[in-house]
mmCIF file of the N, C-alpha and C atoms, coordinates in Angstrom:
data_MODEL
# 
_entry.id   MODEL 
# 
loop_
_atom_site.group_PDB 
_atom_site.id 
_atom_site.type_symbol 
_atom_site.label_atom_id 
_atom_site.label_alt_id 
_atom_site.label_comp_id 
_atom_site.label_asym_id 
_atom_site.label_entity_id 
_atom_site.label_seq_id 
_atom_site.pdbx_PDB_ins_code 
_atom_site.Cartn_x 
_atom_site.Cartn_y 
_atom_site.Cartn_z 
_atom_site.occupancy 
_atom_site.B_iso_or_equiv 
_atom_site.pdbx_formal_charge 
_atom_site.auth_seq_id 
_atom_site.auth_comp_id 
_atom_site.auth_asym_id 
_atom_site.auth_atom_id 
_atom_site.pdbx_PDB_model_num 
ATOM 1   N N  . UNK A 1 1  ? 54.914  68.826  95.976  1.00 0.00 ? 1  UNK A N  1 
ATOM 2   C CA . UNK A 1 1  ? 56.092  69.316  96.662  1.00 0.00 ? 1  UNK A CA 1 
ATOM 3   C C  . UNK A 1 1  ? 55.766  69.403  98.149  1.00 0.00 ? 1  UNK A C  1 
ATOM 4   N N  . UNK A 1 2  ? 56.893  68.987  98.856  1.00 0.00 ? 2  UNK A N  1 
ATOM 5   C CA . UNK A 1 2  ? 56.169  68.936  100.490 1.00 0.00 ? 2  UNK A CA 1 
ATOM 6   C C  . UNK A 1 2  ? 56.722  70.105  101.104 1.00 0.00 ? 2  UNK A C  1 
ATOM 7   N N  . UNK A 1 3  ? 56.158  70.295  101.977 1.00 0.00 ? 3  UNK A N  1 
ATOM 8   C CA . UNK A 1 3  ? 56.193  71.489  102.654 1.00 0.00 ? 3  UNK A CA 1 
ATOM 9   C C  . UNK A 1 3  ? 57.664  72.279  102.992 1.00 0.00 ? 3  UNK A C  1 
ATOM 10  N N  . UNK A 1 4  ? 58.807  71.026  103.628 1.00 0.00 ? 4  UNK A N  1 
ATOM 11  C CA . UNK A 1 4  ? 60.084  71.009  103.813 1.00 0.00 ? 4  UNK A CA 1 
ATOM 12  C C  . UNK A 1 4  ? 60.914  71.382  102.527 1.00 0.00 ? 4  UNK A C  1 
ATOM 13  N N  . UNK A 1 5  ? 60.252  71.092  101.787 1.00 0.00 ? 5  UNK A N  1 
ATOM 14  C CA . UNK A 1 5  ? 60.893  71.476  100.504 1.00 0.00 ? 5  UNK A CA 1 
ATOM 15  C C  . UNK A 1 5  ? 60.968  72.521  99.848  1.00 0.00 ? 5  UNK A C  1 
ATOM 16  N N  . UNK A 1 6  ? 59.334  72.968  100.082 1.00 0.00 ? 6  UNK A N  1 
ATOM 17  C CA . UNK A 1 6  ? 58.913  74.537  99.917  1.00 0.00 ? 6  UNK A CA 1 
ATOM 18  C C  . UNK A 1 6  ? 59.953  75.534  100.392 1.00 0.00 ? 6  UNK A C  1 
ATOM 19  N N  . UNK A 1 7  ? 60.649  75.330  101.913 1.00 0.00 ? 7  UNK A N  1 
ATOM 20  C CA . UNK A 1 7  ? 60.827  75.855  102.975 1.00 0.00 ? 7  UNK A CA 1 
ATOM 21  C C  . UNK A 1 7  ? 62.601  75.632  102.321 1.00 0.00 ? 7  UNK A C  1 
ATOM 22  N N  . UNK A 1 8  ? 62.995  75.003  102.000 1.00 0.00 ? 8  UNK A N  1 
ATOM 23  C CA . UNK A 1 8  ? 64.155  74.782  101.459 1.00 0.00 ? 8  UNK A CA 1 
ATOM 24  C C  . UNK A 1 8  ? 64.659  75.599  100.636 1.00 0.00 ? 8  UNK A C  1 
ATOM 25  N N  . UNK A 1 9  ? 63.674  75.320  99.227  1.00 0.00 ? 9  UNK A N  1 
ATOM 26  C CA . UNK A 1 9  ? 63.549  76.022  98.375  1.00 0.00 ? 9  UNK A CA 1 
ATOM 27  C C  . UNK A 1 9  ? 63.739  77.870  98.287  1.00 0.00 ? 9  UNK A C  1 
ATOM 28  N N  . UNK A 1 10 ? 62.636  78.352  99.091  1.00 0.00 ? 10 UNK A N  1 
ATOM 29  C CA . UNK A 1 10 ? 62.929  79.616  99.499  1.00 0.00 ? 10 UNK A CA 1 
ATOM 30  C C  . UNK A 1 10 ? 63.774  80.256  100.348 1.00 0.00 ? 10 UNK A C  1 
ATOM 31  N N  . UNK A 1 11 ? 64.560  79.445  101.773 1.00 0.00 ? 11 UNK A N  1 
ATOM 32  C CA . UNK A 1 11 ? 65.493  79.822  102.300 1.00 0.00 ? 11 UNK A CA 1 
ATOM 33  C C  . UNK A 1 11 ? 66.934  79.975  100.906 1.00 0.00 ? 11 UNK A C  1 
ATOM 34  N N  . UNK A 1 12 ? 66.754  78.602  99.616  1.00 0.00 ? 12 UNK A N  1 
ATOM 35  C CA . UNK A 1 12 ? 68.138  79.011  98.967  1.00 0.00 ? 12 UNK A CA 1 
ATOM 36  C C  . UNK A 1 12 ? 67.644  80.434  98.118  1.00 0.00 ? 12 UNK A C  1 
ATOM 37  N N  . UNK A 1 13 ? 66.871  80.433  97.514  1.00 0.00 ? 13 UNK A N  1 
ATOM 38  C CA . UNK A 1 13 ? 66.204  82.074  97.113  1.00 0.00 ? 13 UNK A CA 1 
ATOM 39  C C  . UNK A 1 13 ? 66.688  83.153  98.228  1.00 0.00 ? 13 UNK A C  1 
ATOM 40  N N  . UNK A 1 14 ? 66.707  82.736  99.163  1.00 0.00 ? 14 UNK A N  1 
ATOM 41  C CA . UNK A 1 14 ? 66.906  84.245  100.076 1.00 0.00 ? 14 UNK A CA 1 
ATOM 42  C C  . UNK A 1 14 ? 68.349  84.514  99.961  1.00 0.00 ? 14 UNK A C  1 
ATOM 43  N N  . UNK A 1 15 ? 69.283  83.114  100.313 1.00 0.00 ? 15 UNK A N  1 
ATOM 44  C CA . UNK A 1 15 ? 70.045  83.429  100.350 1.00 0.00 ? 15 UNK A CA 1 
ATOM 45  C C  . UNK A 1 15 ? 71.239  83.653  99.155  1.00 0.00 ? 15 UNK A C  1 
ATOM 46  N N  . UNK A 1 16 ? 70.877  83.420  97.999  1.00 0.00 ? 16 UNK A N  1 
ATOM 47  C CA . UNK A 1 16 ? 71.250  83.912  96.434  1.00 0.00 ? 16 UNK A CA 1 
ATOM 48  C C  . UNK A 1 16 ? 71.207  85.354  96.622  1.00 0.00 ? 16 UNK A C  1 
ATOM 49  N N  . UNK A 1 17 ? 69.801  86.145  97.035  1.00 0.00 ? 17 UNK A N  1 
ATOM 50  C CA . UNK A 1 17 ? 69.160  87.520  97.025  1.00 0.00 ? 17 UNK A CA 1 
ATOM 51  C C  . UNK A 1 17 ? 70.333  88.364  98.014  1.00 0.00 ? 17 UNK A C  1 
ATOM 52  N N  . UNK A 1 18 ? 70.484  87.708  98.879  1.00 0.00 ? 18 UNK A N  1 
ATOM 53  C CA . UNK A 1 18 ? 71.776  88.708  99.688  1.00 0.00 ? 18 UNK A CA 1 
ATOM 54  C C  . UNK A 1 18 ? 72.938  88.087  99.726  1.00 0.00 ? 18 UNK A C  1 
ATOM 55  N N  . UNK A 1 19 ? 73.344  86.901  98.675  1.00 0.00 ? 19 UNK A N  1 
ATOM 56  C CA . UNK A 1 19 ? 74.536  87.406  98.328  1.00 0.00 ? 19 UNK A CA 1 
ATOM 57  C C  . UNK A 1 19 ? 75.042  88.140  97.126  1.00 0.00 ? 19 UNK A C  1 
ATOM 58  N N  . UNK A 1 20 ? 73.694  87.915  96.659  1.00 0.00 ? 20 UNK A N  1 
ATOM 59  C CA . UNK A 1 20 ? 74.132  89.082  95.127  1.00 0.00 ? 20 UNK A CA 1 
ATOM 60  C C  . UNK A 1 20 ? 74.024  90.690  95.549  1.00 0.00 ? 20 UNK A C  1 
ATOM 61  N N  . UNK A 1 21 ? 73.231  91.102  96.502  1.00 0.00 ? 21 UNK A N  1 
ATOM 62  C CA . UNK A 1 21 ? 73.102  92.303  96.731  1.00 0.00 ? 21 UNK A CA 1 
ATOM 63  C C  . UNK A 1 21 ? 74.549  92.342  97.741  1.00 0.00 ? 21 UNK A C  1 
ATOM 64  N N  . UNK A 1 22 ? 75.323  91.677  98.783  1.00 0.00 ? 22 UNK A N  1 
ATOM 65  C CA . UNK A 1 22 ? 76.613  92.294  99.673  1.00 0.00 ? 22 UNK A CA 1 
ATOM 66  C C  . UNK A 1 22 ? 77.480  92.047  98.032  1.00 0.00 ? 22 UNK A C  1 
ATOM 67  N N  . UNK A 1 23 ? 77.593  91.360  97.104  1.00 0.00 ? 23 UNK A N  1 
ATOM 68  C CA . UNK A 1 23 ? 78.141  91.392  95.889  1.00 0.00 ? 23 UNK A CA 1 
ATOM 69  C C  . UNK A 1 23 ? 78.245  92.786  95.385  1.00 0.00 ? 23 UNK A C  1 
ATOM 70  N N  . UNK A 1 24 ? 76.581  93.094  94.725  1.00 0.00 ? 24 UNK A N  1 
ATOM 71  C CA . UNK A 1 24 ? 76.699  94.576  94.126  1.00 0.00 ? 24 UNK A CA 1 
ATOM 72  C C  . UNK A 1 24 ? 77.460  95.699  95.393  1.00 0.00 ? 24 UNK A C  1 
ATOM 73  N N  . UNK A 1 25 ? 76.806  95.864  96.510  1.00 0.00 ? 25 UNK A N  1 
ATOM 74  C CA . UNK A 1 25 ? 77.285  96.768  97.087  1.00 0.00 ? 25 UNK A CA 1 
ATOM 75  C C  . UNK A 1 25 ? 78.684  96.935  97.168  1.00 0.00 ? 25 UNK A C  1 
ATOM 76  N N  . UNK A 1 26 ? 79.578  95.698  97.503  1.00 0.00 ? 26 UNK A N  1 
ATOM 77  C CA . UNK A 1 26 ? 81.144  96.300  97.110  1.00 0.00 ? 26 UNK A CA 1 
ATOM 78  C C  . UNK A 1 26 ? 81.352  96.414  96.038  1.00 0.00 ? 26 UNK A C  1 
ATOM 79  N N  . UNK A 1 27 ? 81.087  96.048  94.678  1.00 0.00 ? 27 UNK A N  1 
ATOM 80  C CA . UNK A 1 27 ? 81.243  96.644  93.663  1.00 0.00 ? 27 UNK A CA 1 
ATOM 81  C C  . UNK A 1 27 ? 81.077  98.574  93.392  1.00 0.00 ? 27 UNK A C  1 
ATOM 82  N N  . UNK A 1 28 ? 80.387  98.776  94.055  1.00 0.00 ? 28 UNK A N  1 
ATOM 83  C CA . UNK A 1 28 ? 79.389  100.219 94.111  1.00 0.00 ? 28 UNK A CA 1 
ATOM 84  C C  . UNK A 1 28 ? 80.319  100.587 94.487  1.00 0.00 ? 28 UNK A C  1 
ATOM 85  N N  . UNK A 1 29 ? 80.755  100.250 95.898  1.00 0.00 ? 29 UNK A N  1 
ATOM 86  C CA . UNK A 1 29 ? 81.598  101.012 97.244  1.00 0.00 ? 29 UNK A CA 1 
ATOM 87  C C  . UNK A 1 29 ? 82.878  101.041 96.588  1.00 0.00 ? 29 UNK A C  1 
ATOM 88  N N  . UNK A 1 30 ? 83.543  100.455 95.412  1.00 0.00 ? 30 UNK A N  1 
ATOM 89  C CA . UNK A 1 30 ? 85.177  100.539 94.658  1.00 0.00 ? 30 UNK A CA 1 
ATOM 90  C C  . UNK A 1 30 ? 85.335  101.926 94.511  1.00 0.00 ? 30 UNK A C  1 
ATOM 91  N N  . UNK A 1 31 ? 86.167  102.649 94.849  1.00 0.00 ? 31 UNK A N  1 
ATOM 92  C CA . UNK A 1 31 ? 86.801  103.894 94.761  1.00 0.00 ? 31 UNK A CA 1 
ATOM 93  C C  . UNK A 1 31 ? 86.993  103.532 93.296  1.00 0.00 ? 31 UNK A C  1 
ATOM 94  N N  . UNK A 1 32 ? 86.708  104.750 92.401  1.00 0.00 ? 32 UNK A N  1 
ATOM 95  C CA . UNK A 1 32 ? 87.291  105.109 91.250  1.00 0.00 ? 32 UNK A CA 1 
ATOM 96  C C  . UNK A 1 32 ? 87.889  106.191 91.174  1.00 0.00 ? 32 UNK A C  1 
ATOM 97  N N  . UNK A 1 33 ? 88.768  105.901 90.142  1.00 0.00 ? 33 UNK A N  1 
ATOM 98  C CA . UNK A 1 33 ? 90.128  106.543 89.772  1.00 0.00 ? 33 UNK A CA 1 
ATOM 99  C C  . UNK A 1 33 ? 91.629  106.297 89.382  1.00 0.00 ? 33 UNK A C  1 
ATOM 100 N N  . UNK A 1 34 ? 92.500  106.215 89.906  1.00 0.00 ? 34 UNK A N  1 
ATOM 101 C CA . UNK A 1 34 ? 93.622  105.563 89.696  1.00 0.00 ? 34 UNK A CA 1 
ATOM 102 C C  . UNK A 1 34 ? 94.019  105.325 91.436  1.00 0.00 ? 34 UNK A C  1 
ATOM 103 N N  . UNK A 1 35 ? 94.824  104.152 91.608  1.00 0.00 ? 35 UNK A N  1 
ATOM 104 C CA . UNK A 1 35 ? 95.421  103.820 92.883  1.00 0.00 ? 35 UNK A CA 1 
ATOM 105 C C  . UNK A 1 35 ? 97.221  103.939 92.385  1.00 0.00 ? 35 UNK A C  1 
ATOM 106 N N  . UNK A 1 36 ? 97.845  104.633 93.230  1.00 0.00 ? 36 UNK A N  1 
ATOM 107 C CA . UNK A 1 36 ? 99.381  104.481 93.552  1.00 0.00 ? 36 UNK A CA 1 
ATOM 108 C C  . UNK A 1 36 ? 99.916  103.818 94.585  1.00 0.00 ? 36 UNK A C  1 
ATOM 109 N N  . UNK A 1 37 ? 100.701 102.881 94.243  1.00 0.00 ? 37 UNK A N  1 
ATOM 110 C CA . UNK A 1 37 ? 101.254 102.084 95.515  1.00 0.00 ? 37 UNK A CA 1 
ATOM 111 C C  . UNK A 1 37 ? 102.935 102.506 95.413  1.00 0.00 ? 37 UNK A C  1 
ATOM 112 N N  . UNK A 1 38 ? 103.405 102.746 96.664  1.00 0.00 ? 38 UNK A N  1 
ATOM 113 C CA . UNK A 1 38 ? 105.049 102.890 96.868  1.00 0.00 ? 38 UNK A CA 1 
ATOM 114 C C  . UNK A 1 38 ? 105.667 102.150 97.606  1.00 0.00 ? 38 UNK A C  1 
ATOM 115 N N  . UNK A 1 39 ? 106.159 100.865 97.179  1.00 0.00 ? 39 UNK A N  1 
ATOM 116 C CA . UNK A 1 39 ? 106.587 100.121 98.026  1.00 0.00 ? 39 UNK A CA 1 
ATOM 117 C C  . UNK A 1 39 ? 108.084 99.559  97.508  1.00 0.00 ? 39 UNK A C  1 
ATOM 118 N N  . UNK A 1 40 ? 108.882 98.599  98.212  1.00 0.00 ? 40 UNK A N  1 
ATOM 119 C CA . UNK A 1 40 ? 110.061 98.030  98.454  1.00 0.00 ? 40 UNK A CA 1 
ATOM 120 C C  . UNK A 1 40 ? 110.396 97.773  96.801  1.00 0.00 ? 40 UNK A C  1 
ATOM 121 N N  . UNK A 1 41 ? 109.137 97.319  96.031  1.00 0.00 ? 41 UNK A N  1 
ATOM 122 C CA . UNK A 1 41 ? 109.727 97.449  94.421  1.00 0.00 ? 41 UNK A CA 1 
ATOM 123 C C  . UNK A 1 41 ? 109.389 98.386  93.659  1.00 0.00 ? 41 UNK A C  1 
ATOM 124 N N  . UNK A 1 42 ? 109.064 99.401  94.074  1.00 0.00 ? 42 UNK A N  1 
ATOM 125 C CA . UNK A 1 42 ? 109.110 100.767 93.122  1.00 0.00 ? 42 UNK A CA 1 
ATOM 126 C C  . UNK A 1 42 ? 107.823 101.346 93.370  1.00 0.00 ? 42 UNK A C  1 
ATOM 127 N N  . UNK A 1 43 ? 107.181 101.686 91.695  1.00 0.00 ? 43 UNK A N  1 
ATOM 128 C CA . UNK A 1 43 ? 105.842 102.426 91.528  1.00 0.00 ? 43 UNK A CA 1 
ATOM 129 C C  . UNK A 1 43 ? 105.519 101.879 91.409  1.00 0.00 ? 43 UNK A C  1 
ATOM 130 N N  . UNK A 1 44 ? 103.765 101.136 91.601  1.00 0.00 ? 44 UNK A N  1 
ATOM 131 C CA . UNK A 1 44 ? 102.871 100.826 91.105  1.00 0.00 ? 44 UNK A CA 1 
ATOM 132 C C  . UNK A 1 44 ? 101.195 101.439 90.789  1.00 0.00 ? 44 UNK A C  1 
ATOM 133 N N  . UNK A 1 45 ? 100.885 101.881 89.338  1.00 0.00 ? 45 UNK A N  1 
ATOM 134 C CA . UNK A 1 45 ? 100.007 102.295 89.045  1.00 0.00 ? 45 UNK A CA 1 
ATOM 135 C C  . UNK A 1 45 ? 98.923  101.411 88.350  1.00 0.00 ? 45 UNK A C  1 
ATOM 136 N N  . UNK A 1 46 ? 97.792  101.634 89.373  1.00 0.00 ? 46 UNK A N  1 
ATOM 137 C CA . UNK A 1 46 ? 96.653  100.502 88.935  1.00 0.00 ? 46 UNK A CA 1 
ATOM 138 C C  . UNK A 1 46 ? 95.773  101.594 88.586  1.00 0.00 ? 46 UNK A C  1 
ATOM 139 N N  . UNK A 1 47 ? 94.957  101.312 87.352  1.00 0.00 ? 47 UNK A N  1 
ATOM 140 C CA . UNK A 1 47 ? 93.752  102.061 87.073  1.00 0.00 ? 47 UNK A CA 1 
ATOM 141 C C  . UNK A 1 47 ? 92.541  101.420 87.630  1.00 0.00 ? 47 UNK A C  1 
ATOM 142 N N  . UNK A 1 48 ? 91.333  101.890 88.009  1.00 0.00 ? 48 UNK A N  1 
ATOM 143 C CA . UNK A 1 48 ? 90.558  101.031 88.438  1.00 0.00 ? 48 UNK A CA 1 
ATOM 144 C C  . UNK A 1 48 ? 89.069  101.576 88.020  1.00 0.00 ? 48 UNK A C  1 
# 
């Protein structure tokens, strides 16, 4: 394996590693509970 490749290789590793972690973190950061929306067509109740 040549060196460039090495170097390839681990830049796509890095960048898998932080997009799965900005992934988890908004998952984390989701408000739980229920959301109410009041708008032009009525109620809307989302559980989340």
């Amino acid at each position: 394996m040549s060196r460039n490749s090495l170097y390839l290789l681990i830049g796509a590793l890095v960048v898998v590693v932080i997009g799965f972690g900005i992934y988890a973190y908004q998952q984390e950061s989701q408000p739980d509970g229920v959301a109410i929306e009041f708008n032009e067509n009525g109620v809307s109740v989302e559980a989340n």
